[in-house]
VMD Tcl script that draws the C-alpha trace (Angstrom):
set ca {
  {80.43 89.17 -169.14}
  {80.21 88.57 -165.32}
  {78.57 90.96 -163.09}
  {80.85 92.31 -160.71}
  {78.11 93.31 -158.40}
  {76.69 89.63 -158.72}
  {77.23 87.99 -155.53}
  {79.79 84.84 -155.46}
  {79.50 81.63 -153.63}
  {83.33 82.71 -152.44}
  {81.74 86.31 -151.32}
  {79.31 84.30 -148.91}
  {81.55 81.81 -146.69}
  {83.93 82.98 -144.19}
  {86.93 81.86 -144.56}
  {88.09 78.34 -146.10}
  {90.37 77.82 -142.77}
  {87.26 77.57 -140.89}
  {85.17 75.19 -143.15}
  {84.46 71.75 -142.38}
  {84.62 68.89 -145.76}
  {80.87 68.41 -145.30}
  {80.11 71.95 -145.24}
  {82.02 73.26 -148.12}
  {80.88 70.09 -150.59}
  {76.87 69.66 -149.24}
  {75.96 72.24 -146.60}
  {77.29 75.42 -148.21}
  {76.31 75.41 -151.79}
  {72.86 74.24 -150.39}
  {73.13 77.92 -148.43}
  {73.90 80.06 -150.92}
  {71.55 78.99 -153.46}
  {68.87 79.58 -150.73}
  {70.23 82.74 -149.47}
  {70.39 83.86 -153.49}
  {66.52 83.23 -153.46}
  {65.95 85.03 -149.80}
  {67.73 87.81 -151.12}
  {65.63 88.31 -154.54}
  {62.66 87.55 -151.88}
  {63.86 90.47 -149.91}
  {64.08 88.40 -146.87}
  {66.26 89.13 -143.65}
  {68.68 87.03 -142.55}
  {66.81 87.01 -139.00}
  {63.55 85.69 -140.18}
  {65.58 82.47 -141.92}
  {66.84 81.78 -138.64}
  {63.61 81.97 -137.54}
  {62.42 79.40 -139.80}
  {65.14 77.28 -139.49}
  {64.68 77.55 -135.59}
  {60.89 76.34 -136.32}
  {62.03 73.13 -138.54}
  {64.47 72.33 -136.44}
  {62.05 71.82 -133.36}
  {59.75 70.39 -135.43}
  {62.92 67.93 -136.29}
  {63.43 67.32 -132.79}
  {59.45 66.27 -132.36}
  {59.78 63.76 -134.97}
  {62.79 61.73 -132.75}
  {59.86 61.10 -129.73}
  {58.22 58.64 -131.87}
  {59.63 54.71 -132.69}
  {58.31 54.68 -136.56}
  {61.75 54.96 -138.50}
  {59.69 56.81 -141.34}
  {58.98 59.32 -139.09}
  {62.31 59.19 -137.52}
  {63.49 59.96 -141.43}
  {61.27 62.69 -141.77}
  {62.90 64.32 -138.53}
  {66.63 63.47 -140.76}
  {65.30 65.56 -143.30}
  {64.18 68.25 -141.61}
  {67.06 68.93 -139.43}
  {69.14 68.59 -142.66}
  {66.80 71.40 -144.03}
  {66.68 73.48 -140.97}
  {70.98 73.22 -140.95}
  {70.64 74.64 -144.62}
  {69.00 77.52 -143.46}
  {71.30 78.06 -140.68}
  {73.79 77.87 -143.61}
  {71.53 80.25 -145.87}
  {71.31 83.21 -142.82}
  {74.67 83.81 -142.76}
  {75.35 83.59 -145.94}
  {73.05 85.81 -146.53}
  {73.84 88.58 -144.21}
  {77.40 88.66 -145.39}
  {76.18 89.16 -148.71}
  {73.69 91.59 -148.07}
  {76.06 93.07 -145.06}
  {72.47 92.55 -143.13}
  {74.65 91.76 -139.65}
  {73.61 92.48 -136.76}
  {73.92 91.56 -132.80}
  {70.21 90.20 -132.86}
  {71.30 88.07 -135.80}
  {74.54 86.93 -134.11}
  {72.68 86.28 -130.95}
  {69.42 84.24 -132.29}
  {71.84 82.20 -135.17}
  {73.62 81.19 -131.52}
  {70.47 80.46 -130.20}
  {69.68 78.41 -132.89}
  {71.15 74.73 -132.36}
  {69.77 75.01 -128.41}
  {66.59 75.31 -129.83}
  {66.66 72.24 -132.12}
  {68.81 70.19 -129.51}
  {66.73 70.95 -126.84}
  {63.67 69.76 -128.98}
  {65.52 66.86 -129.49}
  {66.60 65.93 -125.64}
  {62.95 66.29 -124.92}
  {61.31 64.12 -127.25}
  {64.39 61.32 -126.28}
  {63.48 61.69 -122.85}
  {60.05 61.20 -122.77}
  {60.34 58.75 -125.65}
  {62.76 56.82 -122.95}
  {60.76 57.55 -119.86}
  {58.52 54.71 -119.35}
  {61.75 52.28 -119.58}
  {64.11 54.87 -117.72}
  {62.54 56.90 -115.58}
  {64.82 60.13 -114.08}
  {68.05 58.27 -115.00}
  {67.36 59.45 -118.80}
  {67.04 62.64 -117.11}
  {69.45 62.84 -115.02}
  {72.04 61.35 -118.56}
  {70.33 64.34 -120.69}
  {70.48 67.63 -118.76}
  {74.30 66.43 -118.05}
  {75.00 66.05 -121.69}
  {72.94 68.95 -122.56}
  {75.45 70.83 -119.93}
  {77.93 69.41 -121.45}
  {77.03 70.02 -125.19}
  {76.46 73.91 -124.61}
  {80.01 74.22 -123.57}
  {81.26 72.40 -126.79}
  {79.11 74.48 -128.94}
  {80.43 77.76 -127.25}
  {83.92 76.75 -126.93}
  {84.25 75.67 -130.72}
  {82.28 79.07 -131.94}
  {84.42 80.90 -129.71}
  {88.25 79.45 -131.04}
  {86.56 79.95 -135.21}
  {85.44 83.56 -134.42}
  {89.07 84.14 -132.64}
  {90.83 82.46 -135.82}
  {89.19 84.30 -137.79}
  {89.70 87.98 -136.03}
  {93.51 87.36 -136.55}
  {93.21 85.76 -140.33}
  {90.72 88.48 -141.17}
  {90.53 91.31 -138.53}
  {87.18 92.57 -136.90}
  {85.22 92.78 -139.78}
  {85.73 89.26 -140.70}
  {85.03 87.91 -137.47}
  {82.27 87.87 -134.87}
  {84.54 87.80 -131.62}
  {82.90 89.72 -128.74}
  {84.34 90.50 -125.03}
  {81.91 90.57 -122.04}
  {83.16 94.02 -120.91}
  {81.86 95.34 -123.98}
  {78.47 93.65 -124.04}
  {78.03 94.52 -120.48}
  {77.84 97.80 -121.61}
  {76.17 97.95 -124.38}
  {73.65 96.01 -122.26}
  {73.35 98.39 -119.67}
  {72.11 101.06 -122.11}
  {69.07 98.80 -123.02}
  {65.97 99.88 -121.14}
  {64.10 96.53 -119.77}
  {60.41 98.50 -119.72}
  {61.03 99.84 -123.48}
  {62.54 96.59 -124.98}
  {62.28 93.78 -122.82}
  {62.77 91.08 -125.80}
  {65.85 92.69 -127.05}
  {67.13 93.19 -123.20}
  {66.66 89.48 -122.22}
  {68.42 87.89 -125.16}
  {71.30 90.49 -125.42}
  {71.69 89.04 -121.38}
  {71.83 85.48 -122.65}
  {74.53 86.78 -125.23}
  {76.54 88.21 -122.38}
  {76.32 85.02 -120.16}
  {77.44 83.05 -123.14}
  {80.56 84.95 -123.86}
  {81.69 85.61 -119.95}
  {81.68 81.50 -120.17}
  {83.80 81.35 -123.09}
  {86.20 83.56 -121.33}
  {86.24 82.12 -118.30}
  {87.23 78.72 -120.03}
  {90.15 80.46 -121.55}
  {92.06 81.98 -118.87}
  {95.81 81.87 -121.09}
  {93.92 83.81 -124.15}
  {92.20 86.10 -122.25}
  {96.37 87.37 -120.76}
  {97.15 86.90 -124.21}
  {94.38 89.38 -125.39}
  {94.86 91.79 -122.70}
  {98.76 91.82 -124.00}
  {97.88 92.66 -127.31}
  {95.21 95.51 -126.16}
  {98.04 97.01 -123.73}
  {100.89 96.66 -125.73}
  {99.69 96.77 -129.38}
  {97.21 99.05 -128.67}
  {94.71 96.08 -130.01}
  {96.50 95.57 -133.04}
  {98.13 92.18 -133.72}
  {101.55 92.58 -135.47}
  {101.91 91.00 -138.70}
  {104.40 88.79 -137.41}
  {101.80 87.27 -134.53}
  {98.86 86.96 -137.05}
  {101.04 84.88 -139.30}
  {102.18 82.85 -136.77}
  {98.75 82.27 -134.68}
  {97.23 81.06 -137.87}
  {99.92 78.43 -138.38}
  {99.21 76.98 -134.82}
  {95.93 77.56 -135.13}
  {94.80 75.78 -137.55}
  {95.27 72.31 -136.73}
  {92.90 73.10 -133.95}
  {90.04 73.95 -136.56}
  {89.37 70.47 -137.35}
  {88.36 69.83 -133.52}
  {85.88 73.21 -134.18}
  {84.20 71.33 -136.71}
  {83.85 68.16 -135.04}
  {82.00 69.66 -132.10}
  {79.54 71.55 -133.91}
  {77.02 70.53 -135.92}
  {78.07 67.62 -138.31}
  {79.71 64.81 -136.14}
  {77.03 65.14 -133.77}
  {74.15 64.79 -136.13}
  {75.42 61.65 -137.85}
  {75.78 59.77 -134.18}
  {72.30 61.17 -133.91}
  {70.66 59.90 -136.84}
  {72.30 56.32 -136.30}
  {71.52 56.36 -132.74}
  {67.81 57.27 -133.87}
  {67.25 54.99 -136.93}
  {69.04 51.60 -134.91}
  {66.40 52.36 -131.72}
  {68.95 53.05 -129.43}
  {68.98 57.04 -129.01}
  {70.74 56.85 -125.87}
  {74.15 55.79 -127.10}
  {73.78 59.81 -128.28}
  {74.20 60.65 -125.14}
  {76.44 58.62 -124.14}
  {79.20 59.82 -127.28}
  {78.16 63.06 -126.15}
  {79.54 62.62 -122.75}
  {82.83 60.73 -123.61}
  {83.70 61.23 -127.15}
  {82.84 64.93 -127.75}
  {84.49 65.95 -124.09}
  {87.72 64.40 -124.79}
  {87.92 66.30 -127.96}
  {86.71 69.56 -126.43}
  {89.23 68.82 -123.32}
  {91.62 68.38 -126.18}
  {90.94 71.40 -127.80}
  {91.01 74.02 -124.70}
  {94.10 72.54 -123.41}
  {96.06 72.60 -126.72}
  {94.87 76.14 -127.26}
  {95.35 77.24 -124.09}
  {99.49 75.83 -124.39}
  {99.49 77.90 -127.50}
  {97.84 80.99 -126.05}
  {100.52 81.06 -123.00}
  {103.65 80.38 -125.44}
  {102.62 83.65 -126.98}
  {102.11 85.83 -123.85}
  {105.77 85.42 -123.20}
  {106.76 86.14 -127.00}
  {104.70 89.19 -127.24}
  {105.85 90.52 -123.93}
  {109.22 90.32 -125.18}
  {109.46 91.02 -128.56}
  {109.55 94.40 -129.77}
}
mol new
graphics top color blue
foreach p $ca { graphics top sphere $p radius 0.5 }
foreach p [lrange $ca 0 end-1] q [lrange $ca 1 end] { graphics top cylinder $p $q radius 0.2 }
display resetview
């Protein structure tokens, strides 16, 4: 007989709208088998994104160097370090371990390993490029942060309206601001300077979506912050087709131009797909959403 309490690999994703082929086939299962083992460990969700924060710069150190074995070695731990970014929420939704600290450091996790990894390019690159590898990287690293955000940001708003709050991890910068206000700097400094980060992250999302943001405030004012049945239906329909340009610019797409970029001795052309493929699809994305957002400001204004 099964046990009810047991948890299910179904129990531990968050929704199947929001998972990418790769993810739901390799990434996942990987996940849950390691957040099974965490949890009979009695380990917390934050210190595997700890860990997986450590591999994953230790991933980044292994691009610096021209010997493809040790190029493969950084492959395999980035691979490994993605599982555990897989395994921490997994585990915290099976463990209902969730927290801000968790939501904030999981966020924090991919700048970590990508900004292991623009290093160790640039100074592998310096002697032949000088500042210009510089000057490519910190604008694709610009550039790359904004994809990240925007495609977290569109999943966790998905989500809210497929699965309310409790399903989702959608904050609003008026909220945080306060919350962050009521943190003491002398008594938890730590805590204080990476709920700040959080805030700064999320008052970016916003400001990239001015038509959601109306369309937000519409449903706060009006609906008392409850989206009628009628508008959740409907958003998800629309929404959706957008998920597939979520996926593409987080972690997958990019990693596979990475490791080909790496292995061929050419890690530069990352960049450069960085700059031109991943903004037209993120320029793509906002835009679309955005048309969507401000066809249903007029709708919900009028509708009873």
């Amino acid at each position: 007989m099964n046990n009810p309490n047991k948890p299910t690999f179904e129990s531990s994703l968050k929704s199947l709208d929001t998972e990418e082929w790769l993810d739901i086939h390799f990434y996942r299962p990987i996940g849950f088998r390691w957040a099974l083992l965490f949890q009979k460990w009695k380990i917390t969700p934050n210190q595997v994104t700890i860990a997986s924060i450590i591999i994953g710069v230790a991933a980044g150190i292994c691009f610096y160097y021209t010997d493809i074995y040790t190029n493969l070695l950084g492959i395999f731990l980035l691979i490994w370090a993605n599982s555990y970014d897989s395994a921490d929420g997994q585990l915290a939704r099976i463990t209902n371990q969730k927290s801000n600290l968790g939501r904030i450091l999981d966020g924090a996790c991919g700048d970590f390993w990508f900004g292991s990894i623009y290093i160790a390019i640039i100074v592998r690159l310096w002697p032949e490029w000088n500042f210009l590898i510089l000057i490519l990287a910190l604008t694709t690293g610009y550039f790359h942060t904004k994809q990240a955000a925007m495609a977290d940001y569109y999943r966790n708003l998905h989500l809210l309206f497929l699965n309310g709050k409790k399903g989702s991890e959608m904050d609003n910068s008026i909220k945080l601001l306060t919350d962050l206000k009521a943190i003491p700097w002398k008594k938890k400094p730590v805590i204080k300077f990476f709920e700040s980060m959080y805030f700064f992250y999320t008052q970016g999302q916003e400001l990239w979506t001015p038509a959601l943001q109306k369309m937000l405030f519409v449903i706060n004012t009006k609906y008392q912050g409850i989206a009628p049945g009628w508008f959740r239906e409907t958003f998800r329909t629309k929404s959706l087709p957008l998920m597939k340009y979520t996926n593409m610019l987080s972690f997958n797409l990019r990693s596979i131009v990475l490791f080909i970029s790496v292995l061929t001795g050419y890690p530069w052309m990352y960049f450069i797909f960085e700059m031109t493929v991943m903004n037209i699809l993120l320029a793509s994305m906002v835009t679309r959403h955005e048309r969507i957002c401000r066809q249903f400001i007029t709708e919900l204004k009028t509708r009873a």
